[in-house]
MIVOTOR-466994 format. One line per field, with one value per residue (C-alpha): residue in three letters; x, y, z. Coordinates in nm, 2 decimals. Each point is the difference from the previous one (the first is absolute). Layout:
REM MIVOTOR-466994
r	c(ALA | ...)
x	c(X | ...)
y	c(Y | ...)
z	c(Z | ...)
END
This chain:
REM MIVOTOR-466994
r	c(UNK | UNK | UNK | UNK | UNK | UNK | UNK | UNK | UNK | UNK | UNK | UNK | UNK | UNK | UNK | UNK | UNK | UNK | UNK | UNK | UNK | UNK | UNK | UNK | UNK | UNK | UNK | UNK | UNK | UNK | UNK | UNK | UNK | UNK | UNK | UNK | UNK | UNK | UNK | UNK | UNK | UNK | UNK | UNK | UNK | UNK | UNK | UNK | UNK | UNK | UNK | UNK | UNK | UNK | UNK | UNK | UNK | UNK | UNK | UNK | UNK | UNK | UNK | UNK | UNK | UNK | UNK | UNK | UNK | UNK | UNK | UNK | UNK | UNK | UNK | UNK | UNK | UNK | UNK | UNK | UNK | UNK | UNK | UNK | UNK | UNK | UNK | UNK | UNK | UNK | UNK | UNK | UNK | UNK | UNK | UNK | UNK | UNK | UNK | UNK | UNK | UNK | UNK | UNK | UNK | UNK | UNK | UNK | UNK | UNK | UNK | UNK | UNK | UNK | UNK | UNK | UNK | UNK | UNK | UNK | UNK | UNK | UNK | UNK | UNK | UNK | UNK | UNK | UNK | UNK | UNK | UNK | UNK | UNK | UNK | UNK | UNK | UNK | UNK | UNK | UNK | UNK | UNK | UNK | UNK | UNK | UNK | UNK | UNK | UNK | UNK | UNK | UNK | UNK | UNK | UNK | UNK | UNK | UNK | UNK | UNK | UNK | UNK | UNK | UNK | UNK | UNK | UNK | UNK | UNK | UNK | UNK | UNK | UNK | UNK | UNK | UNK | UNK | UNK | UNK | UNK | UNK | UNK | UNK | UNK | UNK | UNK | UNK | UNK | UNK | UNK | UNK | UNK | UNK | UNK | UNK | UNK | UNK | UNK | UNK | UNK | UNK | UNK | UNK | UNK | UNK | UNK | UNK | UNK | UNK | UNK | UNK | UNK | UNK | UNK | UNK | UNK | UNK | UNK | UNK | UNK | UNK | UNK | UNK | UNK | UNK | UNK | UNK | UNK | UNK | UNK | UNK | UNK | UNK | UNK | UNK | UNK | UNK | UNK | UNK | UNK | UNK | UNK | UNK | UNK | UNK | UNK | UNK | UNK | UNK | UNK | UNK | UNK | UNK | UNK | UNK | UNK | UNK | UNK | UNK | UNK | UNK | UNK | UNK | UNK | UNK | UNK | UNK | UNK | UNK | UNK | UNK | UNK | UNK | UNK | UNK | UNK | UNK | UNK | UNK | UNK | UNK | UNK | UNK | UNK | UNK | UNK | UNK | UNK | UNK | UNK | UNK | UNK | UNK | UNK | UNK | UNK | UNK | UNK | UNK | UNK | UNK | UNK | UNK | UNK | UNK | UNK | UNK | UNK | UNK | UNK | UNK | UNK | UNK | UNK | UNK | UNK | UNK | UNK | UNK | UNK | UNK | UNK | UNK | UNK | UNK | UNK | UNK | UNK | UNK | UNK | UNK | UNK | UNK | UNK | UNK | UNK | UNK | UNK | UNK | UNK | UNK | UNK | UNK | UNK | UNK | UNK | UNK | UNK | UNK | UNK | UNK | UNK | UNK | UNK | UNK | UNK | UNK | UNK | UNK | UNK | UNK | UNK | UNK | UNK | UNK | UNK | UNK | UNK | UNK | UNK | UNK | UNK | UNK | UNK | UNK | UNK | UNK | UNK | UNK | UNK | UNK | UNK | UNK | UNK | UNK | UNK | UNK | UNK | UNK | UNK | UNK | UNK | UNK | UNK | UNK | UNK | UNK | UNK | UNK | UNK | UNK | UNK | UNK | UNK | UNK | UNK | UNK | UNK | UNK | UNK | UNK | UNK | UNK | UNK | UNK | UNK | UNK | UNK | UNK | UNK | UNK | UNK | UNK | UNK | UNK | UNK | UNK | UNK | UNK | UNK | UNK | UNK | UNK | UNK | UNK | UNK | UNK | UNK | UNK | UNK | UNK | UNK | UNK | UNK | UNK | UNK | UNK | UNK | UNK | UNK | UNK | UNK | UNK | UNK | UNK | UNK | UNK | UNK | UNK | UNK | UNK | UNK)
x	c(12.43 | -0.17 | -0.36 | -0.22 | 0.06 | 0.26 | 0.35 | 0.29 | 0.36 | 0.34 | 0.30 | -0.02 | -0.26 | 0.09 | -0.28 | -0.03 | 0.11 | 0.24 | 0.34 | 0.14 | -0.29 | 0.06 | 0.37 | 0.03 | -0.23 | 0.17 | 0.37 | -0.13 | -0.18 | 0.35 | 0.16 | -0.21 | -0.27 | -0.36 | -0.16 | -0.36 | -0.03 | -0.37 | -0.10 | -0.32 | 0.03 | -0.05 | 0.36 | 0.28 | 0.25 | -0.19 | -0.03 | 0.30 | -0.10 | -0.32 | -0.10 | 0.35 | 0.34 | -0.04 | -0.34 | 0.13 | 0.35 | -0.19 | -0.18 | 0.34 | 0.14 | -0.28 | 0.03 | 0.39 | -0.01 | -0.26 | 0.26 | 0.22 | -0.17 | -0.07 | 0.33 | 0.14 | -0.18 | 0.33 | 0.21 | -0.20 | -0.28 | -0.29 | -0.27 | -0.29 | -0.28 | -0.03 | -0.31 | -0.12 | -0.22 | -0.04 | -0.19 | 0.31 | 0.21 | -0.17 | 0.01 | 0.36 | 0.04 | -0.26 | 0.25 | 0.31 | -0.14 | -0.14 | 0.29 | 0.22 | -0.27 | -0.01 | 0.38 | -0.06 | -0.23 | 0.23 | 0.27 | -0.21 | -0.05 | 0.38 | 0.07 | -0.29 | -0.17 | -0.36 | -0.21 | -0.34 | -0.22 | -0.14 | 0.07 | 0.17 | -0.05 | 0.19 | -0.21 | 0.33 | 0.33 | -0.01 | -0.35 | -0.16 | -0.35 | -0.03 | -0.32 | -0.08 | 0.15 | -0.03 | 0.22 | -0.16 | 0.26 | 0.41 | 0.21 | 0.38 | 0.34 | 0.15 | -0.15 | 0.10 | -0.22 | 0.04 | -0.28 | 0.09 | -0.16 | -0.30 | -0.05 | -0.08 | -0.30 | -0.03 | -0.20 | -0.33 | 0.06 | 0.02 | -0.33 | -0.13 | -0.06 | 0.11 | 0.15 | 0.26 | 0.27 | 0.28 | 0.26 | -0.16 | -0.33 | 0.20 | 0.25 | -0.37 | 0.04 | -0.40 | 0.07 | 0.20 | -0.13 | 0.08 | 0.06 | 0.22 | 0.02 | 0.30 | 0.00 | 0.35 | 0.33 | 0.18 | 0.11 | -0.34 | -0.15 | 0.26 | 0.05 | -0.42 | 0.02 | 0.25 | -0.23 | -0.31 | 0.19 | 0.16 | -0.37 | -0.15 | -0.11 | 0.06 | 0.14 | 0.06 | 0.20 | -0.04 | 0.26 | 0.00 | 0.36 | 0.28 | 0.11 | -0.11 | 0.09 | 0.04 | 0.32 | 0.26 | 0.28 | -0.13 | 0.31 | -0.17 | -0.35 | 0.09 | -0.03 | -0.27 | -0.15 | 0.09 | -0.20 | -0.30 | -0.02 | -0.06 | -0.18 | -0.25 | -0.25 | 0.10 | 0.20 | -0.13 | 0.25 | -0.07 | -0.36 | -0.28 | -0.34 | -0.25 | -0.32 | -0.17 | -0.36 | -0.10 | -0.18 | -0.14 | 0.28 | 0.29 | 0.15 | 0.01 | 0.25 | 0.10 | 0.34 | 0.26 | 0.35 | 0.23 | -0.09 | -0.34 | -0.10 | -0.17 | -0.30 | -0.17 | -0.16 | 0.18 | -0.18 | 0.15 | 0.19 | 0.33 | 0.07 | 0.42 | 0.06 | 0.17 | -0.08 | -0.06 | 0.05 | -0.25 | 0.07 | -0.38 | -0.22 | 0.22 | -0.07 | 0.40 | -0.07 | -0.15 | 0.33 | 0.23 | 0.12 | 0.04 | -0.03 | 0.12 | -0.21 | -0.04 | -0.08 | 0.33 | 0.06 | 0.28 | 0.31 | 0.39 | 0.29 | -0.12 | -0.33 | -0.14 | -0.32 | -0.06 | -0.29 | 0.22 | 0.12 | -0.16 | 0.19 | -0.09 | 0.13 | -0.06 | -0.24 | -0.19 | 0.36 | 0.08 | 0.20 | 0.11 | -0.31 | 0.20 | -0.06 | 0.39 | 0.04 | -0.31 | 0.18 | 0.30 | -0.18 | -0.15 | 0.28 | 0.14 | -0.21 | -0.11 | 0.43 | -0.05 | -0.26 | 0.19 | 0.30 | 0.21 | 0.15 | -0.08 | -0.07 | -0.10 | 0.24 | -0.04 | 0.29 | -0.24 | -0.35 | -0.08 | -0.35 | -0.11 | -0.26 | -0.12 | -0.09 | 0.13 | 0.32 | 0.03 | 0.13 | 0.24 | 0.22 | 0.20 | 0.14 | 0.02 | -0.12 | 0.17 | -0.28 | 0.07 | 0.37 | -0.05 | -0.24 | 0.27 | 0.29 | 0.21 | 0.32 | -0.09 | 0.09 | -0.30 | 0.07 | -0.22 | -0.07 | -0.31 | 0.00 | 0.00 | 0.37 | -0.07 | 0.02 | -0.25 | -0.30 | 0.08 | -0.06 | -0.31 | -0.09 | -0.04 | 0.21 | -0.21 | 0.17 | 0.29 | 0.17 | 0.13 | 0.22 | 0.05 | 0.37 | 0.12 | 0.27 | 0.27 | -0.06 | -0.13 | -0.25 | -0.29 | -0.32 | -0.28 | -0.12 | -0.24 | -0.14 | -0.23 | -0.09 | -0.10 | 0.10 | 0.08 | -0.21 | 0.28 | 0.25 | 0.02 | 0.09 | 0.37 | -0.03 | -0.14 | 0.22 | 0.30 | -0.15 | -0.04 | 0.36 | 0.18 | 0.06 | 0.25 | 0.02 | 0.28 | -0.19 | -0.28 | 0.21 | 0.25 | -0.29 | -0.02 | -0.38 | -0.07 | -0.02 | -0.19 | -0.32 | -0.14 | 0.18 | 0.34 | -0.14 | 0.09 | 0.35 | 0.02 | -0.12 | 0.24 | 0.27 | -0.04 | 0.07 | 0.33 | 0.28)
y	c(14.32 | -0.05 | -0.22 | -0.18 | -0.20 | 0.29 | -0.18 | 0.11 | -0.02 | -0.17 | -0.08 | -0.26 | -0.19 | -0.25 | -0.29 | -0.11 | 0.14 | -0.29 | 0.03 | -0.06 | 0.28 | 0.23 | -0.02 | 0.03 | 0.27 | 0.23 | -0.11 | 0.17 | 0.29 | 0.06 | 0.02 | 0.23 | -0.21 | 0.16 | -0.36 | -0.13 | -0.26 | -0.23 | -0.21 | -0.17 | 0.03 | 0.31 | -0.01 | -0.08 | -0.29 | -0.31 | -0.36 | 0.04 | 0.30 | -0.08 | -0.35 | -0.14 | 0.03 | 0.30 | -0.17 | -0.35 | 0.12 | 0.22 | -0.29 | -0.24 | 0.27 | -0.09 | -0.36 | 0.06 | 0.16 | -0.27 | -0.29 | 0.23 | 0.02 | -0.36 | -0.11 | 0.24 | -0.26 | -0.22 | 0.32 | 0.08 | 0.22 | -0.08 | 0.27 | -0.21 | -0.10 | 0.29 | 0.19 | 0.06 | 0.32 | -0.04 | 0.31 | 0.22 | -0.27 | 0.08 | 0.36 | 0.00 | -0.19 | 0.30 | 0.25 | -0.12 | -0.01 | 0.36 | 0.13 | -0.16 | 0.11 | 0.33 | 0.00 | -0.07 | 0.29 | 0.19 | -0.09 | 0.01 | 0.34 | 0.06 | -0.14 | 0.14 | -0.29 | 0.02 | -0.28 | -0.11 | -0.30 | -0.23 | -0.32 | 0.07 | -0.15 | -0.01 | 0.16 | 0.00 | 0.04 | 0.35 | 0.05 | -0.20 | 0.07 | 0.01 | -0.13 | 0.11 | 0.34 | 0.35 | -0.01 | -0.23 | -0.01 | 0.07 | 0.06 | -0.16 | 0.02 | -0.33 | -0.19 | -0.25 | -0.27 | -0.11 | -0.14 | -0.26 | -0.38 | -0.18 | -0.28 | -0.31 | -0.16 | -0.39 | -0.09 | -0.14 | -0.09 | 0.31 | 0.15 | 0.33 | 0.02 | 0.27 | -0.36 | -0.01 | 0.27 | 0.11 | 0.21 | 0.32 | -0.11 | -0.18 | 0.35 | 0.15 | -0.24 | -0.02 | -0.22 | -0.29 | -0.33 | -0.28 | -0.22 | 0.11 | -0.19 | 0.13 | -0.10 | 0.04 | -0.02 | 0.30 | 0.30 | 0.15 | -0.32 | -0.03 | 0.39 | 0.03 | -0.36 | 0.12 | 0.31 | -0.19 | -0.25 | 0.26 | 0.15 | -0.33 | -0.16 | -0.36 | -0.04 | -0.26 | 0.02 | -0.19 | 0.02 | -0.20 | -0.06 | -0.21 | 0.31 | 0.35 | 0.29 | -0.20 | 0.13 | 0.14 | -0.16 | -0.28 | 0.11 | 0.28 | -0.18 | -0.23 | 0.22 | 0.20 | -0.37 | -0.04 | 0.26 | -0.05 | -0.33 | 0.16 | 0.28 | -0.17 | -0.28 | -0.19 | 0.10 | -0.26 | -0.03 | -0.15 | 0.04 | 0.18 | 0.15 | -0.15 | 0.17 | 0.21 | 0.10 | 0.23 | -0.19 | 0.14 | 0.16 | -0.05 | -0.13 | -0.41 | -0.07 | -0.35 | -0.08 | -0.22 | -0.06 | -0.18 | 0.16 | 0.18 | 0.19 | -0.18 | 0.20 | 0.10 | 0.32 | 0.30 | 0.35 | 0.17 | -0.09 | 0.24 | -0.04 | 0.09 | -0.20 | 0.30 | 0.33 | 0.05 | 0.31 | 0.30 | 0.01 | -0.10 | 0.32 | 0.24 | -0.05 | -0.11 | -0.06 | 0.30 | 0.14 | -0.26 | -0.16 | -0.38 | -0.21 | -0.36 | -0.30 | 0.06 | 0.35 | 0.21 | 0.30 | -0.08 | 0.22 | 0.05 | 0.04 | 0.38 | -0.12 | 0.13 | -0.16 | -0.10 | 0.36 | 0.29 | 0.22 | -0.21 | -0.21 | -0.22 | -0.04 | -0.26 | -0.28 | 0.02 | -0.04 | -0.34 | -0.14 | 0.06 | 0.20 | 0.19 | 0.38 | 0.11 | -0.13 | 0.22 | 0.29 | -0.05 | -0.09 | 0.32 | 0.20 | -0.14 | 0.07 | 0.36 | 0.07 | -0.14 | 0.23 | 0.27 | -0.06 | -0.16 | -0.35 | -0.19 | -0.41 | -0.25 | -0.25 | -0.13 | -0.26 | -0.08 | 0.09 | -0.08 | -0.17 | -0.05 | -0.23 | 0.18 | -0.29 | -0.05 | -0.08 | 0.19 | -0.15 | 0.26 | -0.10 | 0.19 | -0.14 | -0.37 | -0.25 | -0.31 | -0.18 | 0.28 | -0.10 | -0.34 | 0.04 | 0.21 | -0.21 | 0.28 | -0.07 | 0.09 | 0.04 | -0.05 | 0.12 | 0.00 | 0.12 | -0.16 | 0.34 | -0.23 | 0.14 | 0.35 | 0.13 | 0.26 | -0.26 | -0.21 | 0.33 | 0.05 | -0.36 | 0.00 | -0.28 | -0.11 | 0.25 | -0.13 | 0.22 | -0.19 | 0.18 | -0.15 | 0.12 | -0.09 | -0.23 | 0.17 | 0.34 | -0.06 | 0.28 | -0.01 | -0.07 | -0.09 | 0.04 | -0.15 | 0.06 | -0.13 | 0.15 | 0.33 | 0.28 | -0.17 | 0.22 | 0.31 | -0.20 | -0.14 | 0.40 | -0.05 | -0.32 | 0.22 | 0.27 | -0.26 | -0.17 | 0.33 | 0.15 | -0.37 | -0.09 | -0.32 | -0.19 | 0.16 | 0.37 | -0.14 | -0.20 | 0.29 | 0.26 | 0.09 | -0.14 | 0.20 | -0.26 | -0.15 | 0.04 | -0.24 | 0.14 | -0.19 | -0.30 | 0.13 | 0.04 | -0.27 | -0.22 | 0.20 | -0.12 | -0.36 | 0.03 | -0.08 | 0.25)
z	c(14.61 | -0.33 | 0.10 | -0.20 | -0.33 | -0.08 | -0.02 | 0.22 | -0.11 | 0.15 | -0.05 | 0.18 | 0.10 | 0.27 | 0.08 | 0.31 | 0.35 | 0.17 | 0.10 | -0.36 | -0.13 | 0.24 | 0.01 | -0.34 | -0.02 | 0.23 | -0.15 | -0.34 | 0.16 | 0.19 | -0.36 | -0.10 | -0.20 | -0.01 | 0.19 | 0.06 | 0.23 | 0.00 | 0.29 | 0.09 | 0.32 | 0.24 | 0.14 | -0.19 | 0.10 | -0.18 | 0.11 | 0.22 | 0.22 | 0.02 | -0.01 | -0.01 | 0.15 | 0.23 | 0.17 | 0.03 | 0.14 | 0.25 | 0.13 | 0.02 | 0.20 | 0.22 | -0.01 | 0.05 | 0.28 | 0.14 | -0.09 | 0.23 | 0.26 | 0.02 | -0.06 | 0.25 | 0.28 | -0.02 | 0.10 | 0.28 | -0.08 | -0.04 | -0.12 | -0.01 | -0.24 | -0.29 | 0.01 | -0.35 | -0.04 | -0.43 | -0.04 | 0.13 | -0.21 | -0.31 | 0.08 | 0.01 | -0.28 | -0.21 | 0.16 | -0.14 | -0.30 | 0.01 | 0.08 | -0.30 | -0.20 | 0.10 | -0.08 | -0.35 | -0.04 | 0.15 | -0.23 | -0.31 | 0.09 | 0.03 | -0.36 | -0.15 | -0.08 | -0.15 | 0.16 | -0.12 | 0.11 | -0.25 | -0.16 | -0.33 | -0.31 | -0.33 | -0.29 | -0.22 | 0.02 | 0.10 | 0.16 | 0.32 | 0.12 | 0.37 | 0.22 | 0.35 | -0.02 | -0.09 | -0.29 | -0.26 | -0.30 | 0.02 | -0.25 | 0.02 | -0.19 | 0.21 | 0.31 | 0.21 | 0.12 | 0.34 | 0.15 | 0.19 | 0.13 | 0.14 | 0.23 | -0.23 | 0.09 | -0.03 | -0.32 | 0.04 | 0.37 | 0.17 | 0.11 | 0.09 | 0.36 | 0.28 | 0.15 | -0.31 | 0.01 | -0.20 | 0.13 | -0.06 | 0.22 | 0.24 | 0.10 | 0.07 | 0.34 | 0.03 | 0.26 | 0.17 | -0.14 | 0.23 | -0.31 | -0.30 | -0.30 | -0.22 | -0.38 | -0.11 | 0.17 | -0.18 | 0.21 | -0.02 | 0.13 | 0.33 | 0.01 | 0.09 | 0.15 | 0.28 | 0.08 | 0.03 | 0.20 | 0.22 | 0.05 | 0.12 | -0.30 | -0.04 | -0.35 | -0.21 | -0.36 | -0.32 | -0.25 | -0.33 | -0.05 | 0.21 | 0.24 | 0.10 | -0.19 | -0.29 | -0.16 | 0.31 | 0.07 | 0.28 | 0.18 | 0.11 | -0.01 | 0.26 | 0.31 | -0.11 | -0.02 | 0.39 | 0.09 | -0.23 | 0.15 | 0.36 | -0.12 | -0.24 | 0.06 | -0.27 | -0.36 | -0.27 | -0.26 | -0.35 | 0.02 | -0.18 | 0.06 | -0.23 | 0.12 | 0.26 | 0.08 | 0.26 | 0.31 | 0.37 | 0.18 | -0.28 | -0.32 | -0.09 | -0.23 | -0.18 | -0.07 | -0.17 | 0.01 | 0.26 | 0.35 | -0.01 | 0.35 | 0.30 | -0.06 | -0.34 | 0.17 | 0.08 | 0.13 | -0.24 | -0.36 | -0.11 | -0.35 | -0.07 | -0.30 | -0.18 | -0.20 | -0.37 | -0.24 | -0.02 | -0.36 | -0.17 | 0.08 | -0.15 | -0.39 | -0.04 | -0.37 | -0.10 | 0.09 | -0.17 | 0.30 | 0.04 | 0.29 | 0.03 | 0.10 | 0.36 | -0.09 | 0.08 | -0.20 | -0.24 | 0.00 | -0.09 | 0.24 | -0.01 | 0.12 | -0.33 | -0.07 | -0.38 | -0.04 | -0.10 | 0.32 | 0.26 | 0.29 | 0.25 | 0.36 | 0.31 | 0.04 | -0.34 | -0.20 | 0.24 | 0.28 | 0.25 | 0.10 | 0.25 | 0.04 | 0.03 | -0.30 | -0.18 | 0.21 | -0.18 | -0.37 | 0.07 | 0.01 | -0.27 | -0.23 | 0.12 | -0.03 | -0.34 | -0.14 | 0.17 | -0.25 | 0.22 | -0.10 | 0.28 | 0.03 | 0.23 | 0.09 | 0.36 | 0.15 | 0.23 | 0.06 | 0.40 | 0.12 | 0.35 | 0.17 | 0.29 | 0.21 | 0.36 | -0.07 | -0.31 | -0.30 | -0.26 | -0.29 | -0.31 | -0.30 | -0.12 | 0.23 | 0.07 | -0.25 | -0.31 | 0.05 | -0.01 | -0.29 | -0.24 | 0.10 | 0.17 | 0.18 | 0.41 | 0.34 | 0.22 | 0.42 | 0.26 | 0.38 | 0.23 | 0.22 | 0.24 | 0.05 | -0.02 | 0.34 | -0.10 | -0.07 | 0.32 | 0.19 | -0.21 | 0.07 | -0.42 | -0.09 | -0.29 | -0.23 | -0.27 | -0.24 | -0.33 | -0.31 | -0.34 | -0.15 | -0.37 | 0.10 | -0.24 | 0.11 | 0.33 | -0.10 | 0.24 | -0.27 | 0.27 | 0.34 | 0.19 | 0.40 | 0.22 | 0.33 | 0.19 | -0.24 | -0.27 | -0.22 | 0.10 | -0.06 | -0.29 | -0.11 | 0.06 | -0.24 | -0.31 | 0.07 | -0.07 | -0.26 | -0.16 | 0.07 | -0.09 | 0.33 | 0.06 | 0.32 | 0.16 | -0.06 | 0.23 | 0.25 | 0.08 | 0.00 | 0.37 | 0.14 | 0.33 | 0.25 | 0.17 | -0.30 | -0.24 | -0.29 | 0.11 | -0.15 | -0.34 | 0.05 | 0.21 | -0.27 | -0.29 | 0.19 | -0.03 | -0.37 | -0.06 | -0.14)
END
């Protein structure tokens, strides 16, 4: 490896070590593409390894498996009050993570994948200078950008305090505050809010609009919204934090709107009111790339960017911030550069809400439909008639499919309940292969499972 202020040659140069940046990186490398990989980070993985989806899902599984155990009370058992030990909690959280991690250095290995730390900068089009590392200066026929989100922080209100958190501090589970304000009812906000809740924390949301999880169908909403209500102190919709100031033993906040909290002090303060692009500390212009107003990196349907052989993938290009999606961005473009004439076209690109009971959906939502006039068929099933979820004594779930009323092609899906996330595979998989309502409803579902929903509901759509 070439030190100094000498400059090193790529191919290319991927920035930024996230599931899209790493995917990609090793897609290219597998084709044979001399690649350079730069993360500023130790580890790669980004956001979502680290301070992200993997920690947060770690500590749901927790809180999942405490829901269980209280719920299992009305069957009979009754395995008492949980006894938290956090240090071992946040130990197994560290080790998850290390071992993903350690996965990824494996695999860069296997591909031949030159990593370097450092935050990477754009001298030109073909040059970036790199900070924090041993290799200064890199030289680069293409690269693709790919570096990701941060939590937004709320503009001259929010304050620096240990007593504030975002979602990075708050997976670092210092401790169990016994009051929770939560800024923000998106999924980051209820995701967190449900572990804190689960832990012992007494928490409280505030959400500006009319509902939570401002967007979703409120079909699936609703019994999320059950549970919240029992789970949560209170969940303050329409309302807005105007100030807060740091006083003896918490955070006082001032609010307005239509149904401010009991109490304007809270122990602690998470901020979740959404993520913004790491776009404006790499020098973007000095390498001919444009960004829009809210700072994404422009690009084409080949997720070209408007600077001569560079590409941008995931967050920083827009929503949905999800990280299958950069996976699959990623690959495109890596197949691309490899000569092969590939595009990105999804029917259906799946999200998931990993609350307790999950939330999934695919395709167009009953509110896009509306919105672009199509011709549908809307069926539902409360799984209050799956024999499955009465056994489970999860009869909160509800499985709903949107099919163009001509065709009776199945162009949505939507699920609430335990598993949801899993299932909402089979929905994709149809979208993507042209599924029609009799494809789905004469598909044999292994009985008795959740999954029977699906064809359950197919078959209420008439021949």
């Amino acid at each position: 490896m070439v030190v100094g202020e000498f400059t090193q040659d790529t191919d290319l140069l991927v920035i930024g070590g996230g599931p899209g940046g790493y995917h990609a990186a090793f897609r290219a490398a597998s084709h044979g593409i001399q690649t350079t990989i730069v993360e500023a980070d130790a580890g790669l993985g980004g956001v979502c390894l680290h301070r992200g989806c993997i920690p947060s899902k770690a500590y749901l599984s927790l809180a999942e498996t405490i829901h269980a155990a209280e719920h299992s009370k009305v069957m009979g058992v009754d395995f008492g009050k949980p006894q938290l030990d956090i240090n071992a909690i946040r130990t197994w959280k560290e080790e998850v993570v290390s071992k993903l991690t350690g996965g990824l250095d494996s695999l860069c290995k296997k591909h031949g994948v030159e990593r370097l730390r450092g935050t990477a900068r754009f001298e030109d089009g073909r040059h970036v200078t790199i900070e924090g590392g041993d290799v200064r200066r890199v030289k680069l026929r293409r690269a693709i950008v790919a570096t990701g989100s941060r939590s937004i922080a709320l503009k001259d209100i929010q304050i620096d305090s240990p007593r504030v958190l975002t979602s990075r501090t708050a997976l670092e589970l210092e401790d169990i505050p016994k009051t929770l304000l939560v800024i923000g009812g998106g999924y980051i906000g209820l995701e967190l809010g449900q572990v804190y809740a689960a832990f012992g924390s007494c928490v409280t949301v505030v959400e500006m609009t009319p509902g939570l999880l401002p967007g979703v169908d409120h079909d699936l909403v609703r019994p999320l919204r059950k549970r919240l209500d029992k789970d949560f102190e209170e969940t303050c919709l329409e309302t807005t934090v105007t100030g807060m100031k740091e006083v003896k033993g918490g955070i006082e906040l001032t609010f307005e709107g239509k149904s401010p909290p009991k109490s304007n002090k809270f122990e602690k303060v998470l901020v979740a009111v959404g993520r913004r692009p790491n776009s404006g500390d790499l020098n973007l212009e000095k390498a001919g790339v444009e960004v829009n107003d809210r700072g994404f990196i422009k690009v084409d349907s080949a997720f070209r960017t408007t600077g001569q052989r560079i590409f941008a993938i995931g967050d920083v290009i827009g929503d949905p911030m999800l990280a299958h999606k950069a996976m699959h961005e990623g690959a495109v473009v890596a197949d691309n550069l490899a000569g092969k004439n590939t595009v990105f076209e999804p029917r259906a690109i799946p999200a998931v809400v990993f609350t307790d009971p999950a939330l999934a959906w695919a395709g167009c939502t009953e509110t896009e439909a509306k919105e672009q006039n199509l011709d549908i068929v809307i069926k539902k099933i409360p799984w209050s008639a799956s024999g499955r979820a009465v056994s489970l004594g999860r009869t909160d779930g509800l499985t709903k499919m949107i099919f163009d009323k001509s065709s009776r092609r199945l162009i949505g899906m939507a699920l609430t309940g335990p598993h949801a996330g899993e299932m909402i595979a089979e929905g994709v998989v149809a979208m993507e292969m042209g599924a029609v309502a009799y494809d789905l409803a004469t598909a044999i579902h292994p009985h008795p499972t959740l999954s029977e929903t699906i064809g359950e509901v197919a078959g209420l759509v008439p021949g």
